[in-house]
C-alpha positions as MATLAB code, in Angstrom:
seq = 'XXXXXXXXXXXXXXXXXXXXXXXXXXXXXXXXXXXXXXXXXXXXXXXXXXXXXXXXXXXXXXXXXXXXXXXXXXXXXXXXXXXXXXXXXXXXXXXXXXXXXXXXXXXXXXXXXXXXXXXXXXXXXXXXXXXXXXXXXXXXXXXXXXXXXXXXXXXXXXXXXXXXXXXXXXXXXXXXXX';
ca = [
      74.357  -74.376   34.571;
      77.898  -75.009   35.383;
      77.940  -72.544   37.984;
      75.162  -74.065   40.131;
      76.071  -77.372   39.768;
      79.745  -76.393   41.158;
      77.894  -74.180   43.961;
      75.684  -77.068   44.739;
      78.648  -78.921   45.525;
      80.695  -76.557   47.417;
      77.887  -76.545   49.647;
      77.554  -80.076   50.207;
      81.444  -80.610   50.465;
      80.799  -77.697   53.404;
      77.887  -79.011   54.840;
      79.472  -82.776   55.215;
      82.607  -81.092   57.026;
      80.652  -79.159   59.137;
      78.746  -81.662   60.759;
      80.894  -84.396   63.279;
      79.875  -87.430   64.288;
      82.086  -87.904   67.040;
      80.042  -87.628   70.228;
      80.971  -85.133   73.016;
      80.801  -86.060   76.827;
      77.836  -84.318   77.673;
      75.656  -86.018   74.910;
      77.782  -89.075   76.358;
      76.423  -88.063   79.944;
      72.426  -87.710   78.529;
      72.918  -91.039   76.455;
      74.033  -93.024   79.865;
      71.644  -91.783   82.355;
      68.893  -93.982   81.845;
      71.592  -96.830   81.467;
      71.095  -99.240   84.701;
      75.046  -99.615   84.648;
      75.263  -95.948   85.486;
      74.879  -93.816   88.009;
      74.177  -90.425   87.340;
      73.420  -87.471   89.307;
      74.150  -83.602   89.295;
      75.670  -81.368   92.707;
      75.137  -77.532   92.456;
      77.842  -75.542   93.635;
      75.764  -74.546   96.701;
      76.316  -77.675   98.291;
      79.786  -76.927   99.343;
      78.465  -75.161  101.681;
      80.898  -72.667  102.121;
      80.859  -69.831  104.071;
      82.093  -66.701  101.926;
      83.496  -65.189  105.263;
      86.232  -66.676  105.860;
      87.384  -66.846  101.834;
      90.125  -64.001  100.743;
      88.884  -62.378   97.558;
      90.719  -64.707   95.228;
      88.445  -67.766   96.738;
      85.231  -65.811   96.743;
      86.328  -65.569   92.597;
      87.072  -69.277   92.395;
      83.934  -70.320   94.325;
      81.805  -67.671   91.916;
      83.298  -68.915   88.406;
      81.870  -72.584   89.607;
      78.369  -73.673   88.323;
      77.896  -77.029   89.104;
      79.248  -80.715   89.077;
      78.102  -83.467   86.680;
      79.237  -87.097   87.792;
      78.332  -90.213   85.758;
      79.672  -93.150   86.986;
      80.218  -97.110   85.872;
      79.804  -99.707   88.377;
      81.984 -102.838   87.014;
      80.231 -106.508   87.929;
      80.918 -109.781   86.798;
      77.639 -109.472   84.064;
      78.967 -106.490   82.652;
      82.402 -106.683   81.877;
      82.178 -106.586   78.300;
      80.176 -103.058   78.634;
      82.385 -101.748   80.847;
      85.547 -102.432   78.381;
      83.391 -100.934   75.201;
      82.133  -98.078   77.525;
      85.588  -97.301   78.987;
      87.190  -97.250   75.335;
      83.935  -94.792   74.480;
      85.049  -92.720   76.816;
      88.746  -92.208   76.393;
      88.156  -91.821   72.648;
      86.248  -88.605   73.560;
      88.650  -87.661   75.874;
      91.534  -88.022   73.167;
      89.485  -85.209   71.070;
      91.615  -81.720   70.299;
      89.428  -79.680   72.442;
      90.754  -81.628   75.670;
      93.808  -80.580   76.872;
      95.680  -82.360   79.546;
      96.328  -81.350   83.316;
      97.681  -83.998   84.331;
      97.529  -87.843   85.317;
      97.714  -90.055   88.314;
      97.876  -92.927   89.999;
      95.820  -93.598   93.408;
      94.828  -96.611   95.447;
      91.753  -96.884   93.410;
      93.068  -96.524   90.205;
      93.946  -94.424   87.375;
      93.040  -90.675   86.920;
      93.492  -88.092   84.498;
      92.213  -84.450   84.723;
      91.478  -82.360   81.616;
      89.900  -79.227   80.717;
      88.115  -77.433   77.773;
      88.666  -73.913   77.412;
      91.987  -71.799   76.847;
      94.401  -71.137   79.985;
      93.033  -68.261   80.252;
      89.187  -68.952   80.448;
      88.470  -72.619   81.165;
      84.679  -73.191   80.943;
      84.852  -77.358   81.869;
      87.184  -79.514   83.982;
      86.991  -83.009   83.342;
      88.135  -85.936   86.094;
      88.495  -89.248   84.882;
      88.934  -92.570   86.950;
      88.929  -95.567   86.438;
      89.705  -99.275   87.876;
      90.012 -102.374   85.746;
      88.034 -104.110   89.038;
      85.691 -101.190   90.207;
      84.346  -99.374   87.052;
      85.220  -95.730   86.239;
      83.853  -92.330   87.338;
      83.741  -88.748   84.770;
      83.407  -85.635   87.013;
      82.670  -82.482   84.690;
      82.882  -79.823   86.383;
      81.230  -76.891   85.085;
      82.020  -73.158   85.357;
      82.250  -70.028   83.667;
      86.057  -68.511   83.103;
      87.577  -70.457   85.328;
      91.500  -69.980   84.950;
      94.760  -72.749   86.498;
      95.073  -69.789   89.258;
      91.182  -70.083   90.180;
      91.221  -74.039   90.244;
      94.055  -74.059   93.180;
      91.962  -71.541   94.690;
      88.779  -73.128   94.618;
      90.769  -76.295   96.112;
      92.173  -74.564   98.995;
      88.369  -73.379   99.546;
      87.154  -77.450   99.472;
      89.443  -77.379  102.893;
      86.837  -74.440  104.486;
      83.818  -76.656  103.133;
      81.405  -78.190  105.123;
      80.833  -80.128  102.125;
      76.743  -82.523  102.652;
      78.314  -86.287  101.987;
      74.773  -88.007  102.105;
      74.837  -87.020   98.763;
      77.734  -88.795   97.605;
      76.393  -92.006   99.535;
      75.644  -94.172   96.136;
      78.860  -93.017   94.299;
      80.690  -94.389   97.827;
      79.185  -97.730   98.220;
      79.728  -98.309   94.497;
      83.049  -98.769   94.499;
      83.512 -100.200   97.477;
];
């Protein structure tokens, strides 16, 4: 009787360790796009529209390892201050999680940014841009590929300068923080 009683408990001791509370940014992303403080929207890789001719090899790999962009975005007014501050500390608490590791952080004219990724050097699966502007709101880019690597990312930059890249539909995203 001993024995299954100890079992028993191993596996619940397992089973409560297993399971993690702590919310990632994509359920973060689903949770917030019904949420009239949001903006939300989704840009395939396609509408870069860049033309593989002119890319070297290298860029045709960066441009292939890219999936898609997810953007989810905060628009800060006078009513919502006090969700902004909550929602901005729900984000960086995510983004202080293990799995992120740090590329680096900035300082524009619009505000703070830090970029992150998820993945190993090697084979980076998620890029993550945060922004954000104690006046404005904040912005999470997350964009989405499959073994991307450091070398591939300055690539696929350098290909964003060949792009003929359709801004209509980055329209809302603009006008928000203006």
């Amino acid at each position: 009787m001993k024995k299954y009683i100890f079992s028993f408990l191993i596996c619940g001791v397992l089973l409560l360790t297993s399971c993690s509370s702590k919310q990632t940014l994509q359920e973060y992303f689903v949770a917030n796009t019904e949420n009239p403080n949001f903006i939300s929207f989704d840009l395939p890789a396609s509408l870069l529209n860049i033309n593989n001719d002119e890319l070297s090899a290298k860029q045709k790999d960066a441009l292939a390892s890219l999936k898609k962009l997810n953007i989810l975005a905060f628009k800060k007014t006078e009513d919502n201050t006090a969700d902004f501050t909550v929602e901005k500390e729900k984000v960086k608490a995510i983004l202080k999680g293990e799995e992120y590791e740090e590329l680096m952080k900035m300082n524009t004219q619009f505000g703070k940014a830090t970029i992150k990724f998820l993945g190993d050097d090697e084979a980076i699966d998620e890029v993550i841009i945060y922004g954000d502007s104690s006046d404005k709101g904040f912005v999470i880019v997350r964009v989405l590929g499959d073994n991307m690597n450091p070398a591939q990312l300055v690539q696929f930059v350098n290909t964003l300068e060949k792009s003929n890249i359709n801004t209509s539909q980055f329209k809302n995203l603009t006008k928000m923080f203006q």
